[in-house]
Every structure is written in C-alpha cells, then in structure tokens.
C-alpha positions in Angstrom: 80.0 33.1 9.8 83.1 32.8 7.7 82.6 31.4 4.3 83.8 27.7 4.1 82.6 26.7 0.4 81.0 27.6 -2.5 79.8 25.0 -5.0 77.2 24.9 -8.2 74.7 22.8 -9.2 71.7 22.5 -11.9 68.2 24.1 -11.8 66.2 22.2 -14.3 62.7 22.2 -15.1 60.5 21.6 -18.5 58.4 24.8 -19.4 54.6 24.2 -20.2 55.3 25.5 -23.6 58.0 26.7 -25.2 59.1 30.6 -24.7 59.4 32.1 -28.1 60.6 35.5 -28.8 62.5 37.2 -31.8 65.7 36.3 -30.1 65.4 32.5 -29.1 63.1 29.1 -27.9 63.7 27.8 -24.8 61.9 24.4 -24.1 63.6 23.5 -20.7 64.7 25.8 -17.6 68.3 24.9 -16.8 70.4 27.4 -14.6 72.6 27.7 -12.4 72.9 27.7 -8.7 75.3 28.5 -6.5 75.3 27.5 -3.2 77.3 29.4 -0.6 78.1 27.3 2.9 79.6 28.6 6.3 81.2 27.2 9.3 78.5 27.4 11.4 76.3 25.7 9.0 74.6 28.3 7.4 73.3 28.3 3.7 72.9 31.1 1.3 71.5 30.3 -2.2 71.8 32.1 -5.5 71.1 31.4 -9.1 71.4 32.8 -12.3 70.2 32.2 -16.2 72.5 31.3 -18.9 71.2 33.7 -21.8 74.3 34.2 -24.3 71.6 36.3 -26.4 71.5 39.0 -24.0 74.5 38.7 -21.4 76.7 37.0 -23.5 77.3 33.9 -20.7 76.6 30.3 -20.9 76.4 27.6 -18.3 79.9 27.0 -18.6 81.6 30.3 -18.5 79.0 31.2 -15.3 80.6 27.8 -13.7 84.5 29.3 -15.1 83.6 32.6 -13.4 82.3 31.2 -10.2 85.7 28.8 -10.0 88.2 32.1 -10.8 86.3 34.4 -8.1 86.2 32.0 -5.1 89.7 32.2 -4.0 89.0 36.1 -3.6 85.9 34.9 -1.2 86.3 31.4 0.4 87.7 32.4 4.1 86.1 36.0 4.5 83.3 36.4 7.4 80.1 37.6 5.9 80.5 40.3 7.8 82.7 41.5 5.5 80.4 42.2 3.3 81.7 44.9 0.9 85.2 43.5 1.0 83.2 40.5 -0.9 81.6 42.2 -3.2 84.4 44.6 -4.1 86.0 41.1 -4.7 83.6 39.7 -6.9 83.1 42.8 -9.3 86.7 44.3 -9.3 88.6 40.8 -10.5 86.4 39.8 -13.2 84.8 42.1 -15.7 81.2 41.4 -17.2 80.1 38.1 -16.6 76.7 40.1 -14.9 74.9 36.8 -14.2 77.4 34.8 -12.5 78.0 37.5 -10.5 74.3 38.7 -9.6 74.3 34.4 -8.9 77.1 35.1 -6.0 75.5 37.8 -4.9 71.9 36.4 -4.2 73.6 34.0 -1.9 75.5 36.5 -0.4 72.3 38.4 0.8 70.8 35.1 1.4 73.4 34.5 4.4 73.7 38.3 5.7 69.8 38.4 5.6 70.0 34.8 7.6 72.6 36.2 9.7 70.3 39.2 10.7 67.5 36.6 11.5 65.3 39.1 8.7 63.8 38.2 5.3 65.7 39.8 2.6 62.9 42.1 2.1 62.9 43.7 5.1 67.0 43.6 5.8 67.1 45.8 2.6 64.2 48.5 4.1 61.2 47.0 2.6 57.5 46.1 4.3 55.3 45.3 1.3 55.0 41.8 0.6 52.0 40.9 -1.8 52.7 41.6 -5.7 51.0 41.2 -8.9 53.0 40.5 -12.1 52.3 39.9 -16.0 53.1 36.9 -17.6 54.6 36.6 -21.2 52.3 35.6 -24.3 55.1 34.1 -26.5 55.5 34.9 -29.9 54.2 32.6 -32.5 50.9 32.1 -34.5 48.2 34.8 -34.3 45.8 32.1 -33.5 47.6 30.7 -30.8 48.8 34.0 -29.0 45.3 34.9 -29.0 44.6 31.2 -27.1 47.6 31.7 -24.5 46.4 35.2 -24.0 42.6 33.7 -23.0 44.0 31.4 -20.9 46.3 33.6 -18.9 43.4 36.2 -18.2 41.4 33.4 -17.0 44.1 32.4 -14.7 43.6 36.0 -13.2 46.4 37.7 -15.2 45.0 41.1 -16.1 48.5 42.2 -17.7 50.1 40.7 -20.7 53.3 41.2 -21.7 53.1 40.2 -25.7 56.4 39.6 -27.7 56.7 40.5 -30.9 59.5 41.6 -33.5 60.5 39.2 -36.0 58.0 40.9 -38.7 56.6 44.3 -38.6 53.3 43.9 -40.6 52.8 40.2 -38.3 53.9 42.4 -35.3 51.0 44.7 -36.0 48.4 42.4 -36.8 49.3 40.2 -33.5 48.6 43.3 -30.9 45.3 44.3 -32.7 44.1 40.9 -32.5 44.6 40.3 -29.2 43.9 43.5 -28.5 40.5 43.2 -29.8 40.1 39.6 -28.5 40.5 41.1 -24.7 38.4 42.8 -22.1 39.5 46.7 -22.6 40.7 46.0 -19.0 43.4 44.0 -19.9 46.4 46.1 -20.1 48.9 45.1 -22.9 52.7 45.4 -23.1 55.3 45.2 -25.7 58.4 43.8 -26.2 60.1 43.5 -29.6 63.4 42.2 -27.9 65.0 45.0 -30.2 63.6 43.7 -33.5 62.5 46.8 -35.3 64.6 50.1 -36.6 63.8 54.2 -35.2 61.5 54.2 -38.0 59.6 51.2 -38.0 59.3 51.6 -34.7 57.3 55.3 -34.8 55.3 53.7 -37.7 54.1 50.4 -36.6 53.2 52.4 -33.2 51.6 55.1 -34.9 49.5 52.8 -36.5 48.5 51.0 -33.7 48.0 54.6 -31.7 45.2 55.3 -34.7 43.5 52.5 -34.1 43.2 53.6 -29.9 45.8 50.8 -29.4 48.4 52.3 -26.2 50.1 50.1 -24.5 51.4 50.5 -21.3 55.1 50.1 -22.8 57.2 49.6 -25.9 60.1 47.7 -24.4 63.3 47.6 -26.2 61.9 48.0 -30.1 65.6 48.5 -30.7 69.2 47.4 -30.6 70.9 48.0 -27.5 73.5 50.0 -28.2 71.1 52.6 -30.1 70.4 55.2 -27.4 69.6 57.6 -30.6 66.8 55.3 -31.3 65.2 55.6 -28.5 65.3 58.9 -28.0 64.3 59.4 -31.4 60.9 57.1 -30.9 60.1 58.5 -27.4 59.6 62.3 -29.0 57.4 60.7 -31.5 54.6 58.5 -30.3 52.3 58.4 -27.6 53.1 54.9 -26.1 55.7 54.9 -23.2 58.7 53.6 -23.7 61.0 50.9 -21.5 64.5 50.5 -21.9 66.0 47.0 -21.1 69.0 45.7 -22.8 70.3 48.9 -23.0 70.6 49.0 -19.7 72.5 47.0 -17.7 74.6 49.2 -15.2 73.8 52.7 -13.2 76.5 54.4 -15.9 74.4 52.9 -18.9 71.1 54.2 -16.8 72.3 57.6 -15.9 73.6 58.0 -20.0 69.9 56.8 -21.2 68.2 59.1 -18.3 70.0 62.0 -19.1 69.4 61.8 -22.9 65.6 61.4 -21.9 65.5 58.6 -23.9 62.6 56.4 -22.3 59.9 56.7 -19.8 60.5 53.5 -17.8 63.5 51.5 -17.0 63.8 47.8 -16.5 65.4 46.5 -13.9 67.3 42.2 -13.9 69.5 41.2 -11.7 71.1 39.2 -14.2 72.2 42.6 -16.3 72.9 44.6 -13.0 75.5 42.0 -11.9 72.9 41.7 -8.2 71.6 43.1 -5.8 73.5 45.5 -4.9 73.8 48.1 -8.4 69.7 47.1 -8.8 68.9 49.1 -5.4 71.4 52.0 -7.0 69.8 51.7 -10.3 66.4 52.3 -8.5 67.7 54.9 -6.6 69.4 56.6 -10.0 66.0 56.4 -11.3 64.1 57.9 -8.3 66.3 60.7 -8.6 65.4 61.3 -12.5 61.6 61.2 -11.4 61.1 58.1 -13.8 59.6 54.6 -12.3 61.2 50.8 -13.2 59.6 47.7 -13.7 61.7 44.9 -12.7 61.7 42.1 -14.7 63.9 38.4 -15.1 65.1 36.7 -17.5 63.7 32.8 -17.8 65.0 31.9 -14.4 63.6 29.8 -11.3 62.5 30.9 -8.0 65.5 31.1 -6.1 66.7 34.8 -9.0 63.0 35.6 -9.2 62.7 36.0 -5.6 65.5 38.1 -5.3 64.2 40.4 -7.6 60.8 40.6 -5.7 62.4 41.3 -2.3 64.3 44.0 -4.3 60.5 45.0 -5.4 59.6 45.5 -1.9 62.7 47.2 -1.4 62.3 50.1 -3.8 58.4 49.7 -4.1 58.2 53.5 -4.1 60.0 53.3 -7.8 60.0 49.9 -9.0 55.8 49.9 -9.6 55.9 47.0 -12.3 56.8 43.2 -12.3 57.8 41.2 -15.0 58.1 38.2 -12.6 56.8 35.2 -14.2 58.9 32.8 -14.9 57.9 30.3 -11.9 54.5 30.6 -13.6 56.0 29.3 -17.2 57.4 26.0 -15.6 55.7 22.6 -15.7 57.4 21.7 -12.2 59.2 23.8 -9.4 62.8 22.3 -8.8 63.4 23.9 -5.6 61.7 24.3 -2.0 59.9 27.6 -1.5 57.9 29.3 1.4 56.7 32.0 -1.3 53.7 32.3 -2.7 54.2 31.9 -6.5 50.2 31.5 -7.4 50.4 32.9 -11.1 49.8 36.3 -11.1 50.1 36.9 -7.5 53.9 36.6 -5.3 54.0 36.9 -1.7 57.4 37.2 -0.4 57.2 35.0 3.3 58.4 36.1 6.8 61.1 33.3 6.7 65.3 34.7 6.9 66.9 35.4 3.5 65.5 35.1 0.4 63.3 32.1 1.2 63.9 29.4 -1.1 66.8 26.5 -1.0 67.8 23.9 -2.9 
C-alpha cells in the first residue's frame, strides 16, 4: 500500500441553528477533508475544522499545510507508519488541525490494511456511547427551549455555554437548572470568558443555591495555568481544562500543578490520533479521567475521536461528541450510528465513514 495521492475537498453542511458561544457563531459546517489514495486502491479519510479562534488555522492555511507536507509523504508504504508521522509533525510546527486531518486518514488506511475497525486496531472493544449535546448561548428564554427539546430527544446531559456576562452567566444555569428534571446533569463551558475571581464567585454562588455541575470547563484564558489552579482550590465544582491543553507537555505542566480535575481531549488540538492515545495515557498515569470532546466538525473527525473513546474507555469516561447531531444534513456516507445522544462505532475497517 504505498501512498500515491493526497487531495482535499469541502465538508459542508447547514446547522439546525446557529452555535453560539462567547467566542463565535457558526451558521454552516464547512471543513476540510483530506482524502489519502494508494496504489492498490485503497482510501483513507480524514478531516478537520477550521477554528482560527482556538487553533489559530483557517481553511486556507489547513489546504497550505496539507500542500507543504505531502512531498514528505506521497511515495512511502503505509507500513511505514512512524516514518509518516515523524514527517508530518517534525516539518511543520503547529497547524494541530491539518495535521490531526492527515492523520485520521492515515489510521483510516492502516486500520483498512489490518482488515480491523479503527477501534479495535488501537486495543479497544466497547462500541456503544452516550454524549451531551451543546445548548448554545443566547436568550434565557430560548436556552431553556433548546435545553427541553434536547432532553426530549433523550439527551440526559447538557453541556450549556456561557461567558460573555457574569450576572447573565448566572442567571442562565439557575434557570435551566430549575427548568430540568434533577436528573439532568449540567455542564459548563465559559470558553475562557471570566477572570480567577469571577470565576470562584459566580460558582460559589451557584454552589449556594445546590447548583454543581459536573464541570466548569475552561472559565479562563488559556495560557492562565494560575487561574485554574487558583479556582480548583476554591469551589466545589470540578474543573476541565481544554484550551489549555493542547499537547502531552501542556497536559503533564497543568497535571502536575494540579490544576483541574478533568482534561479534555480534540484531536484537532492534539495534532491526531496519535498524542490523544498519549494524552490519555499521561492522564491515566496522574489518576485523573478525560472527556473527549470536538470542535464543530462532521462525522468523518467525530468518529475518530469515538474510536479513540473506545480505545482509552478505561480514562476517557465523557463525550462531548455532538456535532453530527447539530447538522441539518449529513454530507458524508456513514455505517455509524449517530442517533443523537447515542454513537455506535460499526464493525466495518478504519474509521467507517467516506466521502
């Protein structure tokens, strides 16, 4: 199987409403995919989500990155599987998405070439998994209406974002909080909107009120470890580290600190496959569990990410997988089950999906 050509092409999809958080509005999917071809026929597929907001890419410098790397790939046999990836991440520095793209496709093939789903190639059995879904941020009104809707659709765990205003922030979660079965477990993500401080005080005040969710996920900037540290010695409510994390040395820096209680786990930060089993394992070692999550991507990336659930399903307890379940059409062909809350990875080679 030696690699013959590697070519892009558009993912595109309306959303059934608009995802909202403090950081953006996305109306339409549109990503990327990259599709790997070999001699003997064979087909790997990747993709990845431009989201200059977080990873700093866009469509075009994923499609520049792509174009640089494949002379350092086309020709290889898949069986040289570490010389390719050594390729992809030692000639190009960052660009985490257009390389965790590459690498989908990559597994893709050498799972295809093993005649194995990816799951089970990478040590994994479980196949069924639940995940949340994501109650946009908006009006209080109409987060309370999405979040009715999505437990009737069987979702019993909401993932509510929140952050551009600390007093709205508040009185969002208490009303949907008080608007829900106690059942219905809520989590948090201020997509790094607050301070140290405000975050301790708008969580004490919702922990006075019995309000603990089952995370606070990155209440602040990225870069500020302090901060987390700083809120996770002073609340009650657990907190997840996201953007913060992109690598294994970011991970083992935050872990060491003991900074958070959970880590979140995208392929698009962790550059693939490959640093997102190591990331798992880093975190296995520090006795903490991951939830791995996507950013708005389609089901060829959120796939990946679930066969690297089953992979590491003894750390990696929580999915944040529902971006198939936010589009108004599904652009590519699937043997998966993508049935809102519930995924069920299939028994087919590779990753399952094609385009």
């Amino acid at each position: 199987m030696k690699i013959a050509n590697i070519r892009t092409a558009t993912l595109k999809a309306p959303l059934k409403t608009p995802f909202i958080t403090s950081l953006r509005r996305v109306d339409t999917l549109e990503d990327l995919v990259v599709i790997i071809e070999c001699d003997d026929g064979s087909v790997g597929y990747g993709e990845g989500a431009p989201t200059p907001v977080i990873t700093g890419e866009t469509m075009g410098s994923m499609i520049s990155a792509i174009e640089y790397l494949k002379p350092f790939i086309l020709g290889l046999e898949i069986g040289e599987f570490d010389t390719i990836l050594n390729n992809i991440h030692a000639r190009i520095l960052k660009n985490t998405t257009a390389k965790s793209a590459l690498e989908i496709a990559l597994y893709d093939l050498k799972a295809k070439a093993a005649k194995q789903p990816l799951y089970q190639m990478l040590g994994g059995a479980k196949r069924a998994f639940r995940t949340d879904i994501t109650i946009s941020m908006g009006a209080i009104d109409k987060m309370i209406s999405d979040s009715l809707n999505a437990v009737r659709l069987g979702y019993d765990t909401l993932k509510i974002k929140i952050g551009d205003d600390p007093k709205k922030d508040i009185e969002r979660v208490v009303a949907i909080h008080h608007a829900l079965d106690p059942h219905i477990a809520l989590r948090l993500d201020a997509n790094q909107g607050w301070t140290a401080k405000e975050s301790v005080t708008l969580l004490h005040a919702l922990e006075k009120q019995g309000i603990i969710a089952e995370f606070i996920e990155q209440p602040v900037p990225a870069e500020d470890i302090e901060g987390l540290k700083y809120i996770k010695e002073r609340v009650q409510t657990p907190l997840l580290a996201d953007e913060s994390i992109f690598s294994v040395k970011d991970a083992r820096r935050v872990l060491e600190m003991q900074a958070v209680d959970y880590v979140n786990i995208k392929l698009a930060k962790t550059a693939g496959i490959t640093q997102a089993l190591e990331l798992a394992d880093l975190s296995k070692e520090f006795g903490v569990k991951c939830m791995i999550g996507c950013m708005l991507e389609g089901p060829i990336s959120v796939a990946a990410g679930v066969h690297v659930a089953s992979a590491k399903a003894d750390v990696i307890t929580m999915l944040d997988l529902d971006a198939v379940s936010l589009l108004a059409s599904h652009p590519a062909k699937t043997s998966i089950v993508f049935n809102e809350s519930e995924i069920i990875l299939s028994e087919d080679d590779g990753v399952g999906v094609s385009f």
